[in-house]
C-alpha positions in Angstrom: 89.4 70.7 7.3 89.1 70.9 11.1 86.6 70.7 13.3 87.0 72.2 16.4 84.8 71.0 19.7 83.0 74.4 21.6 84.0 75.2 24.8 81.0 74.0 26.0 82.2 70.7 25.2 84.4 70.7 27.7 82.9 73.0 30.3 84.5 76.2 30.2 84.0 79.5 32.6 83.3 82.7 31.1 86.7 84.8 30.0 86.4 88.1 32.2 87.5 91.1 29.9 90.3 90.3 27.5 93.1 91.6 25.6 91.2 91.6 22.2 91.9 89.7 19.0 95.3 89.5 17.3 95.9 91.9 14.3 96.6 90.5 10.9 99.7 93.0 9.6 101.3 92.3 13.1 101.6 88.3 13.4 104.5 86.6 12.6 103.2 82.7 13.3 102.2 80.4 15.5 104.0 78.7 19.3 103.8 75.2 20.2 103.4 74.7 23.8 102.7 71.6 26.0 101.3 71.5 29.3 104.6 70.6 31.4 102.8 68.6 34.9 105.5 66.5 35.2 103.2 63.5 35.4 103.6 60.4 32.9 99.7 59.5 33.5 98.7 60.2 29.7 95.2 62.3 29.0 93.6 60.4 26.4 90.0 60.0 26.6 87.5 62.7 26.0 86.0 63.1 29.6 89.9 63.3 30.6 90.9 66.1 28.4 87.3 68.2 29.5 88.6 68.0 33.5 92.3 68.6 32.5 91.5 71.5 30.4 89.2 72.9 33.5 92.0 72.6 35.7 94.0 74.3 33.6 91.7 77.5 32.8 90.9 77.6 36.9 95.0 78.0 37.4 95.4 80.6 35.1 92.6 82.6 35.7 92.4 82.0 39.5 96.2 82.1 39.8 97.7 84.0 37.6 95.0 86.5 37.3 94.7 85.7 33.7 91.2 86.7 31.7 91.1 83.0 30.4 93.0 80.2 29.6 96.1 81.1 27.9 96.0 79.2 24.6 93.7 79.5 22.0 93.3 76.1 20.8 94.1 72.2 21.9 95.0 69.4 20.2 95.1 66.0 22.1 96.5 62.5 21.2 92.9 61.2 19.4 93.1 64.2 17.0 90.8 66.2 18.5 90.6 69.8 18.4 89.1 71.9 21.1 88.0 75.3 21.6 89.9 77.6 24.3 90.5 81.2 23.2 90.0 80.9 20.0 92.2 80.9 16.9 91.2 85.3 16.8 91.5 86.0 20.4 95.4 87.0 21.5 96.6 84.4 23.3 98.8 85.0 26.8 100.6 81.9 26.9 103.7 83.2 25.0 105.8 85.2 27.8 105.2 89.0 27.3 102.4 91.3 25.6 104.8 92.2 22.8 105.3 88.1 21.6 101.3 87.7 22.5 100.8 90.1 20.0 103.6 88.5 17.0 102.4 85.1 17.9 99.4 82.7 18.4 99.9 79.6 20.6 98.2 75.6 20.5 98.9 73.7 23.4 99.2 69.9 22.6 98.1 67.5 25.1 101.1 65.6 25.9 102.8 64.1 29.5 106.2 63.8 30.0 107.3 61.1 27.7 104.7 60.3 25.8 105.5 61.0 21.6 102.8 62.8 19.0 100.9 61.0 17.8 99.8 60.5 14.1 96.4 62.1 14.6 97.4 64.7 16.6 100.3 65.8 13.8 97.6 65.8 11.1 95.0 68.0 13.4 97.8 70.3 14.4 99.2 70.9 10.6 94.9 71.7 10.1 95.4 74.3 12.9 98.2 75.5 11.6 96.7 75.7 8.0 93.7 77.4 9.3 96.0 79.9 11.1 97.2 81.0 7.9 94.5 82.0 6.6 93.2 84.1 9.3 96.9 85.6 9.1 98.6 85.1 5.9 102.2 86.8 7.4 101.8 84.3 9.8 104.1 81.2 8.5 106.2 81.1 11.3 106.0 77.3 13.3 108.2 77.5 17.1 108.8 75.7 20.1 107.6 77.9 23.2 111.4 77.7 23.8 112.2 79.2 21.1 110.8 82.7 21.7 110.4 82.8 25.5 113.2 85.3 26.8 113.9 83.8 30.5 114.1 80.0 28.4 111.3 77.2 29.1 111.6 73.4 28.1 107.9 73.5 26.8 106.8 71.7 24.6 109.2 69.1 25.8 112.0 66.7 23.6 109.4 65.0 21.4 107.5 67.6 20.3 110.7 69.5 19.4 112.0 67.0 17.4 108.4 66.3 15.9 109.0 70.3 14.8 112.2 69.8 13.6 111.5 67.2 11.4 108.5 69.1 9.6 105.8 67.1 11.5 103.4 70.2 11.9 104.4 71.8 9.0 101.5 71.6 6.6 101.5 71.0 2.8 99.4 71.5 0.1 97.9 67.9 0.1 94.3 68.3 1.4 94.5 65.3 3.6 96.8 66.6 5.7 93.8 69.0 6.2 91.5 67.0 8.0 92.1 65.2 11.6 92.3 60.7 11.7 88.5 60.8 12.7 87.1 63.2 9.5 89.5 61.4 7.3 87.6 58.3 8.7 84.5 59.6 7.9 85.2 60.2 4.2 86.7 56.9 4.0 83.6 55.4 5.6 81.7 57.8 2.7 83.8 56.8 0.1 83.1 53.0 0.8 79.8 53.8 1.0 78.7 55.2 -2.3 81.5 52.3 -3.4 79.3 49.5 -2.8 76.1 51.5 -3.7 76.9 52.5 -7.0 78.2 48.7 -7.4 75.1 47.6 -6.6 72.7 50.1 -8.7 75.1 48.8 -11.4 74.9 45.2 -11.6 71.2 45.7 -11.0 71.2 48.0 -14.7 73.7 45.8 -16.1 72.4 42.3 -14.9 70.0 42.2 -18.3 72.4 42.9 -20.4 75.1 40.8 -19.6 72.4 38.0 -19.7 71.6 38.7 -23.2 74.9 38.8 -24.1 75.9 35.6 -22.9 72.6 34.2 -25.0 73.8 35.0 -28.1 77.5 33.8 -27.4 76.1 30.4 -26.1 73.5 30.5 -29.7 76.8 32.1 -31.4 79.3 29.0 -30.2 76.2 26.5 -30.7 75.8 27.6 -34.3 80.0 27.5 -34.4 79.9 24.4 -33.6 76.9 22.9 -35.9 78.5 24.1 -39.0 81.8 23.1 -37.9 80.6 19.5 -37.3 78.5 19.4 -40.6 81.5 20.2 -42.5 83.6 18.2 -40.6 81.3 15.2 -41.3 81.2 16.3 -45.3 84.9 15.8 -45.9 84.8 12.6 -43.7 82.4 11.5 -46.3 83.9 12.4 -49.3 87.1 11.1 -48.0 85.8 7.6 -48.0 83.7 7.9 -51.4 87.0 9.5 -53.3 89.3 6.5 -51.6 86.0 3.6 -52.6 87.1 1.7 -55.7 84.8 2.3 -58.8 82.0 -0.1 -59.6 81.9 -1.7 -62.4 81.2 -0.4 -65.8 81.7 3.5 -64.4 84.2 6.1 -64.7 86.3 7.3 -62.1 85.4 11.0 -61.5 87.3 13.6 -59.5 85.8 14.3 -56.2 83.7 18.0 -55.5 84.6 20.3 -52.7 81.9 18.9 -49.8 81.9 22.5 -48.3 80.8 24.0 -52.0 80.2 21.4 -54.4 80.0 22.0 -57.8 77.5 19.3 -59.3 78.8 18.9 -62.8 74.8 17.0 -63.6 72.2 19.5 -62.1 69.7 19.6 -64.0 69.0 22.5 -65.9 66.0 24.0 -67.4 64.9 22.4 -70.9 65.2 24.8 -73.9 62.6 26.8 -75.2 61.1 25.5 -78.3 60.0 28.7 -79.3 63.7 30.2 -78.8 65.8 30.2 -82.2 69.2 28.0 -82.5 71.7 27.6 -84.5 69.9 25.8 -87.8 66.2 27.7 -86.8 63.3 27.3 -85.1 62.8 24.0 -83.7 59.0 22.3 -84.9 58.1 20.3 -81.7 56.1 18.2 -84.0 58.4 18.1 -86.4 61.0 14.6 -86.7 64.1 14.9 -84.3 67.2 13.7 -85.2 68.6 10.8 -84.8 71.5 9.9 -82.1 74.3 7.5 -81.7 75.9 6.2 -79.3 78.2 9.3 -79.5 75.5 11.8 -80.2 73.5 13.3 -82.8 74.7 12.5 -86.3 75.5 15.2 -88.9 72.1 16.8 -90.7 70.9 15.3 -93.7 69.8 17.9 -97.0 66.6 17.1 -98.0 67.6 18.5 -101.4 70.0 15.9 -101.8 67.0 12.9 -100.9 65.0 11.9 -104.2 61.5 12.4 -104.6 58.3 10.0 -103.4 56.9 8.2 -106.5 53.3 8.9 -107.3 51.1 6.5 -105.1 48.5 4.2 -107.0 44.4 5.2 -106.9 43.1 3.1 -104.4 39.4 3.1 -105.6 37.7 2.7 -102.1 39.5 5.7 -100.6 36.8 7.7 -101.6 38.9 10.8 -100.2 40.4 13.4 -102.2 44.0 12.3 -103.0 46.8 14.7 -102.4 47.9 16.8 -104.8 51.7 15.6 -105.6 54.1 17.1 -108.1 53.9 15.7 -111.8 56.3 13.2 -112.5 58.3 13.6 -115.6 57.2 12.6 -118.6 59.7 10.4 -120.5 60.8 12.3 -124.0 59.4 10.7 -127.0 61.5 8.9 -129.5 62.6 10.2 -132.7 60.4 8.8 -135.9 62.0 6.8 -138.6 60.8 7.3 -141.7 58.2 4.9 -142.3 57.1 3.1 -145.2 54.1 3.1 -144.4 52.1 5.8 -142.1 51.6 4.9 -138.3 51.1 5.9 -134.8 53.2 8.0 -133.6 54.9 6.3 -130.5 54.1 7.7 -126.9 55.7 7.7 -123.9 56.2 4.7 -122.6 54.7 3.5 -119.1 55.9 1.5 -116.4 55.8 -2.1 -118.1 56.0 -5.4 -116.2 60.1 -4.6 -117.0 59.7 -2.0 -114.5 60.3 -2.1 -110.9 58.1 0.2 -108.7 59.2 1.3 -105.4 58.6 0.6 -102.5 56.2 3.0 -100.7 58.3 5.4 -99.1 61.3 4.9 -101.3 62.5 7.4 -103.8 60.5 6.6 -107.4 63.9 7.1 -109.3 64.6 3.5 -108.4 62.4 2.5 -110.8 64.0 1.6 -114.3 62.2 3.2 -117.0 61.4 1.4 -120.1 63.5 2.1 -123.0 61.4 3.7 -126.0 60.1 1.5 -128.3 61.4 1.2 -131.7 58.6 1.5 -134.8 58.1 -1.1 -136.6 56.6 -1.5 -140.1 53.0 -2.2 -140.2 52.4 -5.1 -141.9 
């Protein structure tokens, strides 16, 4: 987009009473023209371009009887755009009424000489692009020599060739749009907002990245601890499996130091109250006895022989425990005696016998044999 200086920018007269503005369905495009002084001085500067553009407007309307200056809009070498007739006013720069009418006209500010410059290509593609839409017909781009009937050199060699080559032709890229000072200005913008959105940023994300770089310096810490332990584990068991065994004990296979596997933890003891294999175990009951390899096999009571009877002791003046009767030896078969006598009784344990010892079986002791009858005398 262009932005074009007023006239009052660079002190302009009053137009006396014009030709009117140009008619969309009759324009055909737009004239370059140069001002042709013959001078090589260049007109660069803003207060420069203001007095030339004066003079220029005093010649034709003072001269030539013209209402105003001829062109409708200028275009110097900074880029700059200025304000003359005005981009709907006919112009009456382009040699007759009939190609005033067909044709708008932009005068660029060059001596003889001099070449375009950049910014004064882009600013007159904006013109041209602005012309366009005034007039849409209007895609025509010509030299001044180009349509003048009686021939002209305006706008001179360079801007010719600038022509020819497309230089004022504009596209459909925006930036050839705007003039080297507004596309300065949005580059100036651009940077701008850049470096203040960069800043709001690391401001919002300043927290954040500090907290994340505490837990990957706690995360690597914690890496590193357990890396070290179990480093240090199979260092360990390294030099107990390689250690020679002591004496009296058993080579074993080593455990895994990551995850051992401790073949003697302890483990709970068993429930008395639970039921095994052989029953319920009586806590105050005897246990059996073990060997050197381990429990030996279970005895059947049935198969042990019974306690003899124990002897009275008269001073235990405690009731005696009932115990089983013992057997009573059968009696002997009579003989027919001569004479009558007792019959025999069981015999008892004699001095022939041999008690047993308290808590040994009383089977061990050898029963007397009955006693035969004898005759009375």
């Amino acid at each position: 987009m262009v932005v074009y200086l007023p006239r009052s920018a660079w002190g302009a007269r009053a137009p006396s009473s014009g030709p009117g503005q140009l008619v969309a369905s009759r324009v055909l495009g737009t004239v370059i023209h140069w001002p042709g002084t013959g001078t090589t001085r260049p007109i660069h500067t803003r207060a420069a371009v203001a007095s030339a553009l004066r003079g220029w407007q005093a010649y034709h309307m003072d001269s030539r009887g013209w209402s105003d200056i001829a062109y409708q809009v200028a275009v110097d070498q900074a880029g700059r755009a200025w304000t003359l007739r005005g981009l709907r006013t006919q112009s009456g720069a382009n040699g007759n009424t009939d190609l005033n009418r067909k044709y708008g006209a932009i005068l660029l500010v060059l001596v003889t000489g001099e070449q375009p410059t950049s910014a004064m290509k882009a600013t007159v593609r904006g013109v041209v692009a602005d012309f366009r839409r005034f007039y849409p017909r209007g895609l025509a781009i010509r030299p001044h020599s180009a349509v003048r009937p009686d021939g002209t050199d305006c706008p001179g060699p360079a801007a010719r060739a600038a022509l020819a080559r497309g230089d004022f032709t504009p596209n459909s890229s925006p930036e050839d749009e705007m003039t080297p000072a507004q596309m300065q200005e949005l580059k100036n913008f651009i940077e701008a907002r850049t470096q203040a959105y960069a800043v709001w940023l690391k401001r919002q994300m300043a927290p954040e990245v500090e907290r994340i770089v505490q837990r990957y310096t706690l995360g690597m810490q914690e890496w590193e601890r357990q890396t070290d332990a179990a480093d240090a584990a199979r260092a360990a068991a390294a030099v107990w499996a390689t250690e020679p065994p002591r004496p009296g004990q058993e080579p074993t296979e080593p455990t895994d130091p990551v995850d051992p596997a401790d073949p003697t933890e302890p483990t709970e003891p068993p429930d008395p109250n639970e039921p095994t294999e052989n029953g319920p175990t009586d806590p105050n009951g005897p246990t059996e006895p073990t060997g050197p390899g381990g429990p030996t096999d279970p005895v059947d009571l049935d198969d042990l022989p019974p306690f003899p009877p124990l002897p009275e002791d008269p001073t235990d003046q405690t009731d005696p425990a009932p115990s089983e009767p013992s057997e009573q030896a059968e009696p002997a078969e009579p003989t027919e005696p001569s004479e009558p006598s007792e019959q025999s009784e069981p015999s008892e344990t004699g001095d022939h016998a041999i008690p047993g010892e308290p808590g040994e079986a009383g089977d061990n002791a050898i029963p007397s044999e009955p006693a035969e009858a004898k005759p009375g005398n």
